[in-house]
N, C-alpha and C positions, 0 to 999 in steps of 0.2 A: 418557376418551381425550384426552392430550392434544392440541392443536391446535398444530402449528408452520407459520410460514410462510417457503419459503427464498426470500429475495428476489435476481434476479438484473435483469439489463436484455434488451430484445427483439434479437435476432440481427440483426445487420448485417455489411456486410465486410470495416469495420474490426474487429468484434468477434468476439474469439478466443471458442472451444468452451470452455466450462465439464467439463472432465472429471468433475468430483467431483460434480456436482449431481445427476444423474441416480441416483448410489451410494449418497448419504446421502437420497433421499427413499425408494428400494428400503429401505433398512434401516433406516430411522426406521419406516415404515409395517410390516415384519417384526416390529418391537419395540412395535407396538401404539399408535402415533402417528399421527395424520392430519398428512400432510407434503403442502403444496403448492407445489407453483413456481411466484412469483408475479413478474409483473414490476413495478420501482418506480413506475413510470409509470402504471399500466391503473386507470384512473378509478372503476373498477366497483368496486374488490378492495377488502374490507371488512376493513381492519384490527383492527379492533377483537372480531372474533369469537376471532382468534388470541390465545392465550397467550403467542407467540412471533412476535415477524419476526426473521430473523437472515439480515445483509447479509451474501451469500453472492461473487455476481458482476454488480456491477454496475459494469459497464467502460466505461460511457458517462458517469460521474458528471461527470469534471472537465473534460467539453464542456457539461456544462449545471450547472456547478456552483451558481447561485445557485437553480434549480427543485428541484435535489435536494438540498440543504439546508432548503428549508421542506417540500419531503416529510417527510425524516426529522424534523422539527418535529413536523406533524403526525402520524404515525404513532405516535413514540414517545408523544403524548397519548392514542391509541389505543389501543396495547398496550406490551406491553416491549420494546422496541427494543435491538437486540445489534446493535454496541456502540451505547450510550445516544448520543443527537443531538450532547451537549456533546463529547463525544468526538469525533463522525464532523466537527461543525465543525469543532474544535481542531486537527485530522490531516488537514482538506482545505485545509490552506494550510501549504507545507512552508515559510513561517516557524516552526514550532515547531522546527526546527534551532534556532536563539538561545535557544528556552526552553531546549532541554537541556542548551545550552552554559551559558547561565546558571545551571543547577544544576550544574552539574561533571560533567556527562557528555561526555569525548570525542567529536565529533563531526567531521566534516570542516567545514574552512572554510569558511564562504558568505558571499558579499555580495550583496546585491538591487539589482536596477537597476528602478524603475516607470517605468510610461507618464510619460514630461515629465524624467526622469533624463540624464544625460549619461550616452554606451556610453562608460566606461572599464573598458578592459577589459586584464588583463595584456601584459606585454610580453613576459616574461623567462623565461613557461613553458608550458606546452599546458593547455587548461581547458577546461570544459562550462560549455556556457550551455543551461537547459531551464526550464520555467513552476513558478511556485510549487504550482500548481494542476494536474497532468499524472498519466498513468499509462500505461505499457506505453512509456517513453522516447517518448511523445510528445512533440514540438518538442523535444527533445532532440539537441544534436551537440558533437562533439568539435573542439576546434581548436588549431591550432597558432598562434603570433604573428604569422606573414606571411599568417595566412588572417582580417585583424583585417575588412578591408572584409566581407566574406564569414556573417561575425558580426554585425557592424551592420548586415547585412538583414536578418537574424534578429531581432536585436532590434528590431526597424522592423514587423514583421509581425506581434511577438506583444505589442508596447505600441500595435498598432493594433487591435489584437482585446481589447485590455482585459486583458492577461497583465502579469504582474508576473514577471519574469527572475532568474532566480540565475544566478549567476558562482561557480564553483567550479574551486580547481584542478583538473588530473586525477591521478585516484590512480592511480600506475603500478603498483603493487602489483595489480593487477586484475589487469596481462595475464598474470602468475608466479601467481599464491595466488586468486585468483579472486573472485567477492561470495559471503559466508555468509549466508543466509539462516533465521532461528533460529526458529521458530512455536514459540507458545505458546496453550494453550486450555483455559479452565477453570481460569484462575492456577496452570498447571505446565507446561512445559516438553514439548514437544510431539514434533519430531523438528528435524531442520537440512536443509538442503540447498547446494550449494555450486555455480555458475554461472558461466560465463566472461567476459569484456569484452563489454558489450552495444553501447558504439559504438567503430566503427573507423573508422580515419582517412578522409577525404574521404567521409564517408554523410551527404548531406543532413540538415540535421533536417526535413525534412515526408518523407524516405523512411518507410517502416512499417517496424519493428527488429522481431526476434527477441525477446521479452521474457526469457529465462531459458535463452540457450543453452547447449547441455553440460551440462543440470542434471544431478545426482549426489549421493546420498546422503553426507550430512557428519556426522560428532560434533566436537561443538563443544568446543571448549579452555576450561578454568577462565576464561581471560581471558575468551573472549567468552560465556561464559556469565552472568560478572559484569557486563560491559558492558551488554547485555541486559537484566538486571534490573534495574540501576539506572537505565538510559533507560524501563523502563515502573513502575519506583518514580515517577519525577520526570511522568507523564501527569496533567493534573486529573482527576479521578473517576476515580485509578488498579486502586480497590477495585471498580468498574461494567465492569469490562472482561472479556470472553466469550474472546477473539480476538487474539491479534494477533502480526505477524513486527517482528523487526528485522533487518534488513540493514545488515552488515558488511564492512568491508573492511580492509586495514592501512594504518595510517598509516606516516610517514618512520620514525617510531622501532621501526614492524616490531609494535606495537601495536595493537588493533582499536579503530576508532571507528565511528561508526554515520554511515550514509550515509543511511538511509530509516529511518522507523517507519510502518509501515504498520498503519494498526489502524480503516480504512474498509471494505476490500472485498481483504483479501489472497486470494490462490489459495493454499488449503491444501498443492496436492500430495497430495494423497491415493494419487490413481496411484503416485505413487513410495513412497508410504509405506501401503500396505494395512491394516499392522499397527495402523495408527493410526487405523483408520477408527471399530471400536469405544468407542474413550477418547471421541473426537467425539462419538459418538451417543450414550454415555451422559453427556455434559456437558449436549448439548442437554437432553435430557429431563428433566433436574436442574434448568435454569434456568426451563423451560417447566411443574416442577411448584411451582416457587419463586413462579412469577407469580400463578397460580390463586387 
């Protein structure tokens, strides 16, 4: 029997329901698996008995990102860790935007502002300023040039909590074509989903955002299918990889470039994609007989 362990974090209220967790531990254990829901934190949970831990929803990571980085340390010494720790490091600082720029992956523009940096911040167009380190559009907001003071609190609060800042245009293209989001699982291509503009104008960023509103079923265009593969070609240990979405948008030239690679603790979507629940559970069990 294999042993899987689905890792998520303990309920809070900032933290969104896990929809799929509950579905895949029903049908792993249907399929003759012992499936547990563990949380990353619970001191007790004995990693090492599992076959498998596979970061499922753990939504709390990039408020405590330095304890949940030597977790997954640990753990992956433990057992097999999905995705492997160099990964989940690698993708819990979204400076990996420049890596992929550096490999020729389209990506959108980013410049970093750290704690002790001058706020320069555009003039001449509307931009997002959110943490290198964030997820569900935490400290994340939109701004336009005469809202510059407004921004430089922003950036004052989150280089005072030890956040590192990106400065990104905004891609208007969002509020017409919307973010593609592309999952991939088991190195193939999983289903799409397609989402509306997650910040509008004057939303605080410490407000709590809607993470994926209007989500909707999407097929993906040759283009961003391409894009896609080549942003998790250009991943270190791109061959150790279980999981993972890329999120899309278009750029000026009407193009897709990658906004996010998520490949720590994505939301499958299962809900929206039922069909895809099977492919899942039989990935798992593949990796979790790989380990044995």
């Amino acid at each position: 029997m294999p042993r899987i362990a689905l890792v998520t974090c303990r309920p809070g209220a900032q933290i969104s329901v896990d929809r799929d967790l509950p579905v895949l531990a029903r049908v792993l254990t249907e399929a003759g698996a012992e499936a547990d829901i563990v949380h990353w934190d619970d001191e007790t949970a004995d990693w090492g008995r599992y076959d498998l831990a596979v970061i499922r929803s753990t939504w709390d990571y990039s408020w405590r990102a330095a304890e949940f980085l030597a977790w997954a340390e640990r753990c992956g010494k433990a057992t097999r860790l999905a995705n492997p720790a160099g990964v989940v490091r690698w993708n819990a600082d979204k400076r990996y935007l420049g890596d992929l720029a550096a490999a020729g992956v389209p990506v959108v523009p980013t410049r970093y502002l750290a704690p002790g940096d001058t706020a320069a911040l555009p003039a001449g167009h509307e931009y997002v300023v959110k943490p290198t380190s964030g997820a569900g559009a935490r400290f994340a907001a939109r701004y336009t040039p005469d809202e510059h003071e407004t921004a430089v609190r922003q950036l004052a609060r989150m280089h005072a909590e030890g956040f590192t800042a990106m400065v990104q245009p905004y891609v208007e293209s969002i509020d017409v074509s919307g973010e593609r989001a592309l999952q991939f699982f088991g190195g193939r291509f999983l289903h799409a989903g397609r989402k509306g503009a997650v910040l509008t104008p004057g939303t605080p960023y410490d407000e709590r955002k809607v993470a994926h509103p209007g989500l909707e079923p999407w097929t993906p265009t040759p283009a961003e299918l391409d894009v896609a593969e080549r942003a998790l070609a250009a991943v270190p240990e791109a061959a150790e990889l279980l999981y993972a979405r890329v999120d899309l948008v278009d750029g000026e030239d009407g193009q897709p470039r990658v906004m996010e690679l998520e490949l720590v603790e994505p939301n499958l979507f299962l809900w929206l994609h039922p069909g895809s629940v099977p492919r899942v559970v039989e990935a798992l069990l593949a990796e979790a007989a790989a380990s044995r």
